[in-house]
C-alpha positions in Angstrom: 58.4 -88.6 -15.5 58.8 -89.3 -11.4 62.4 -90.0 -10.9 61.9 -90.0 -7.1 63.4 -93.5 -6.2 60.4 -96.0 -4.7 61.8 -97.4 -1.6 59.3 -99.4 0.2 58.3 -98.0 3.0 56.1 -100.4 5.5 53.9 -98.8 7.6 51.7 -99.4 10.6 48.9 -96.8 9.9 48.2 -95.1 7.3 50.3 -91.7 6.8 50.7 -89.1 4.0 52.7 -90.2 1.1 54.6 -87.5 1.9 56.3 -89.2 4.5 56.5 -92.4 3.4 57.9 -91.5 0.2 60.8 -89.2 2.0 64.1 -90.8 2.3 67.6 -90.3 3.3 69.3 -90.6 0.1 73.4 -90.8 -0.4 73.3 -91.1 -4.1 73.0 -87.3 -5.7 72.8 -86.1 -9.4 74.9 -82.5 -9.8 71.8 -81.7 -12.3 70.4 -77.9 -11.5 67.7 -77.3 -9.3 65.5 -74.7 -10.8 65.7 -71.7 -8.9 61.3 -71.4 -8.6 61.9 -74.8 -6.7 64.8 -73.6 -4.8 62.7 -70.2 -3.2 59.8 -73.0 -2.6 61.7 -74.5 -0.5 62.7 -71.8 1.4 59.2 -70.7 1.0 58.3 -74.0 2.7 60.4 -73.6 5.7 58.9 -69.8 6.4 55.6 -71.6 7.2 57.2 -73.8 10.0 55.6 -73.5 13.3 57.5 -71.9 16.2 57.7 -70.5 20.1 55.9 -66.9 20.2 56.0 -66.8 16.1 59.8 -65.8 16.6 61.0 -68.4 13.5 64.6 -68.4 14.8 66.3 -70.4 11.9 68.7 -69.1 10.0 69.5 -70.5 6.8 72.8 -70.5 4.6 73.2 -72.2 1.3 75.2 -72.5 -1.9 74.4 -74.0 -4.8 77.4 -75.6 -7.9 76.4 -72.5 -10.0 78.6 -70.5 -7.4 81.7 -72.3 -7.4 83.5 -70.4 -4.6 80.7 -70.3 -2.0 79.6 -74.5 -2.5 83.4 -75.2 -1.6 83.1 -73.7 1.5 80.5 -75.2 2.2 82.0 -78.4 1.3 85.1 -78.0 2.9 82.7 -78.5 6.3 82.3 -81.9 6.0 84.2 -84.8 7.9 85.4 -87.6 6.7 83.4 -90.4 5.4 80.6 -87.6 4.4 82.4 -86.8 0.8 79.7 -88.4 -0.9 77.6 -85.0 0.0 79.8 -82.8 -2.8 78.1 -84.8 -5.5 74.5 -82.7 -5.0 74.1 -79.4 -6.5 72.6 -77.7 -3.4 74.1 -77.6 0.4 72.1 -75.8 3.0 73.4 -75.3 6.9 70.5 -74.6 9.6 71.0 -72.5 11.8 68.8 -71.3 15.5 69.1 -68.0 17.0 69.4 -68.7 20.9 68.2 -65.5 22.0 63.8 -64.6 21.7 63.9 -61.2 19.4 61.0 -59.4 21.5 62.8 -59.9 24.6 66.3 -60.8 24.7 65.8 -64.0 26.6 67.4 -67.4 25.9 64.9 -69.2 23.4 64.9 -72.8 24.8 62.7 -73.9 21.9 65.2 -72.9 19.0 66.5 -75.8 17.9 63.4 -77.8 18.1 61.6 -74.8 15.7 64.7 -74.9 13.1 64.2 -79.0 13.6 60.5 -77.8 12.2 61.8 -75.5 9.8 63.8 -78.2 8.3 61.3 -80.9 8.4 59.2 -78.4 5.9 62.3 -78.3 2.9 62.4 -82.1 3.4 58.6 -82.7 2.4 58.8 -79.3 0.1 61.6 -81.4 -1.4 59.9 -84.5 -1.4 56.7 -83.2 -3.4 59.0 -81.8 -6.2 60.9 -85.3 -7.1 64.2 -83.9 -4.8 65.9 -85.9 -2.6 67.5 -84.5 0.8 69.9 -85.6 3.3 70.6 -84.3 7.1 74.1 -84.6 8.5 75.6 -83.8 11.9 79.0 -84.7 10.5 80.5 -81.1 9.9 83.0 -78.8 11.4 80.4 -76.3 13.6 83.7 -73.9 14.5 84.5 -73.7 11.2 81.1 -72.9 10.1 81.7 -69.5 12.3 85.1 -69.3 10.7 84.4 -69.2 6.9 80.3 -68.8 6.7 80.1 -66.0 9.7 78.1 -67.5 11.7 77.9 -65.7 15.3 79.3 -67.5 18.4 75.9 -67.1 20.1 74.0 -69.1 16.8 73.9 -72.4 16.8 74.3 -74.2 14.3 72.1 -76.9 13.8 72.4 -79.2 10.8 73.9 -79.5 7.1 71.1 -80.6 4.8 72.3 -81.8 1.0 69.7 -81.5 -1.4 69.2 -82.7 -5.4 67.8 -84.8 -7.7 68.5 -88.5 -6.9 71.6 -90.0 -8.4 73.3 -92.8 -9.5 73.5 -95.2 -6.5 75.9 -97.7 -8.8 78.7 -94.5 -8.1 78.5 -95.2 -4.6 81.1 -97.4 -2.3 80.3 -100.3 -0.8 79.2 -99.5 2.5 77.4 -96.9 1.4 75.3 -98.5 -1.2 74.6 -101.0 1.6 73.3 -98.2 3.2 71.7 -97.0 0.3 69.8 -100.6 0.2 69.6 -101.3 3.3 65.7 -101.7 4.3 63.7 -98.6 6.1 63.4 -99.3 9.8 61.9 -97.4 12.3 60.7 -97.9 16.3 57.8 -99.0 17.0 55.1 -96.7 18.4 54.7 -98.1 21.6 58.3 -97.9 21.9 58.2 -94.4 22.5 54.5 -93.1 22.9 53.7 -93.4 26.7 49.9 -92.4 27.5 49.7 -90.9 30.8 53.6 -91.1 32.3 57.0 -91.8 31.3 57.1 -96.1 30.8 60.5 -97.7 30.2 
């Protein structure tokens, strides 16, 4: 049985289903991940490209079946993102600003966690999850209760689980939840040649 939601996802070219099937969900069942689909995603995220090989992510994450660890995770999230404690799994990204063969600042860190990332969501995707990126959590805390050095940065808080019950969620958020799958268009930000505004 799929129990991936269908969303419809128009499209200008033709992509993998992959993509167009991958979705921002806010609606999140507490239902176990199976822990063979849990290392594939880490799995997943190994593979990501990045600058000289160095993979600079860093990756925390707690799942319901330790208690303890997924509050604190938890307790990292603003206000208006307490819809996230519904899922079974939170992850924070991390980057490591510093190369390991040399020392030297790693400008491309970010971007190669960004990648990292980008491979749990379609890893997540193919196995009927469901995964959800926020920016809306306490970073300094983060270093506070998770450890995570001064000179990391953390990057993003990605909730991940099988899809939910999107009747459970508030108002705005179901509108969100509804709301119908947008994005630019290519020309809008493709330039051949040069910069074009």
């Amino acid at each position: 049985m799929n129990r991936y939601p269908e969303k419809e996802t128009p499209v200008d070219h033709e992509i993998h289903d992959l993509l167009k099937k991958r979705w921002s969900s806010f609606a999140f069942s507490s239902e176990p991940i199976e822990k063979e689909k849990i290392n594939s995603l880490f799995e997943a995220a190994r593979w990501a490209p990045s600058s000289f090989n160095d993979q600079p992510w860093k990756i925390i994450y707690a799942t319901r079946d330790n208690p303890e660890d997924f509050d604190k995770m938890t307790s990292l999230l603003m206000k208006g993102n307490e819809w996230a404690a519904d899922a079974y799994m939170m992850v924070l990204v991390c980057a490591v600003q510093e190369f390991a063969y040399n020392g030297k600042p790693n400008r491309h860190a970010e971007f190669d966690a960004g990648a990292a990332a980008e491979n749990i969501f379609l890893q997540a995707t193919s196995m009927g999850l469901v995964v959800h990126e926020m920016a809306g959590y306490d970073r300094e805390k983060s270093q506070e209760i998770l450890g995570v050095p001064k000179e990391v940065s953390s990057v993003a808080m990605l909730v991940i689980g099988y899809p939910g019950d999107s009747s459970t969620l508030s108002e705005d958020l179901m509108k969100r939840e509804n709301a119908p799958r947008e994005r630019k268009k290519i020309s809008e930000f493709v330039f051949e040649g040069k910069w074009q505004s």
